[in-house]
C-alpha positions in Angstrom: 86.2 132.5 98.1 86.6 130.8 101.8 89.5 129.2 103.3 88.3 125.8 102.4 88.4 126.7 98.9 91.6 128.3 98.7 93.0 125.1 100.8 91.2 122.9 97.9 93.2 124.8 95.6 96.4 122.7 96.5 95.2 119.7 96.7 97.3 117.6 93.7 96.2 114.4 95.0 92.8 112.0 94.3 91.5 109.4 96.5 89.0 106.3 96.6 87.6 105.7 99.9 85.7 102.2 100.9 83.9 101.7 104.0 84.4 98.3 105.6 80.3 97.0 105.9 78.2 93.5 106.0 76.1 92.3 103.5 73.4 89.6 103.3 73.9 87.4 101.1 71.1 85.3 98.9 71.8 82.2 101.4 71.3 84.3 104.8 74.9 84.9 105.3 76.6 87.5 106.2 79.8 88.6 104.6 82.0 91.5 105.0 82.7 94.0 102.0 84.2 97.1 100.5 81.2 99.4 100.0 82.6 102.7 97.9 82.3 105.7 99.4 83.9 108.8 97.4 85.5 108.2 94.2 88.5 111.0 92.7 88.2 112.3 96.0 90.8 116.1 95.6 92.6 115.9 98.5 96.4 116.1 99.4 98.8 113.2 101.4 101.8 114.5 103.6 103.9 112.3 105.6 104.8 114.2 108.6 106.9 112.0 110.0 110.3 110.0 109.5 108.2 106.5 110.3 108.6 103.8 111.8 109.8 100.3 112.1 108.0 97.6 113.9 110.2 94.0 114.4 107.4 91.0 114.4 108.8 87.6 113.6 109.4 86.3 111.3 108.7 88.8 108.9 109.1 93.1 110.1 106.9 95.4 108.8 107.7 98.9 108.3 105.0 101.4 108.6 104.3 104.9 107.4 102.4 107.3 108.9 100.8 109.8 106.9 98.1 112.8 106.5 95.4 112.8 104.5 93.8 116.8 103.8 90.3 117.3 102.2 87.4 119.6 102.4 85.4 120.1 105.6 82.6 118.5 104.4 84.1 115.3 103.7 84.0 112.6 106.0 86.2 109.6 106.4 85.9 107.3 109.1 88.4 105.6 110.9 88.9 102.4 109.2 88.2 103.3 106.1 90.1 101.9 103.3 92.2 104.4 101.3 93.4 104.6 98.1 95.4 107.8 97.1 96.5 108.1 93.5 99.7 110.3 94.1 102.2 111.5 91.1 101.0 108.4 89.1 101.2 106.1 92.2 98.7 104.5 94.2 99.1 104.5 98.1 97.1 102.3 100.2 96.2 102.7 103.4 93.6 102.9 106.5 92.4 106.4 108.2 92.2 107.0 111.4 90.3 109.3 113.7 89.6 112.6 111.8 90.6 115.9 112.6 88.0 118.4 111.7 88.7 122.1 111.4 86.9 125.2 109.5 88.9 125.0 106.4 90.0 121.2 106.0 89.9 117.5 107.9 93.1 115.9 108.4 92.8 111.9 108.5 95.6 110.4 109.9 96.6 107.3 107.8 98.9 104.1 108.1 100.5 102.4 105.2 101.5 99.3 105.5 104.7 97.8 103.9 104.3 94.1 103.9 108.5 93.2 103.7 111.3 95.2 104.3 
């Protein structure tokens, strides 16, 4: 058993990940879509820090700033569309530049709140 696996062992969470990409359409049109990526994805959400407030009139938004863990092998790119289905919850959010180590990758991700 390696360290991924043992790190794999704790993750509680499952995750849907869609890759922003273009598509043709029948007309010659482009158009920009969700394309699905990984589907019940194990992996495990953290929020590591307090988060933050950001004022922008007229309306503030208050965004979160969490960590997404999954196996080495996985890869998430930033701007990837996340959806992480957490103690019956879904959490939405957007990943950022990965962090790749031996045992796990750690995706930092923002959710965004759209009123506070």
């Amino acid at each position: 058993m390696t360290e991924a696996d043992i790190l794999a062992g704790t993750y509680d969470d499952l995750c849907s990940v869609y890759r922003p990409c273009k598509s043709l359409k029948n007309d010659g049109e482009t158009e920009q879509e969700r394309r699905l990526v990984y589907a019940d994805l194990p992996c495990s959400l953290s929020r590591p820090s307090g988060g933050r407030r950001q004022r922008e009139q007229p309306v503030a938004k208050a965004g979160v700033d969490y960590t997404l863990f999954v196996r080495p092998e996985v890869e998430i790119l930033p701007g990837d569309l996340l959806e992480v289905r957490q103690q019956g919850r879904t959490i939405k959010g957007v990943a950022s530049r990965a962090f790749f180590y031996p045992s796990h990758n750690e995706i930092p991700v923002t959710l965004f709140k759209e009123r506070v």
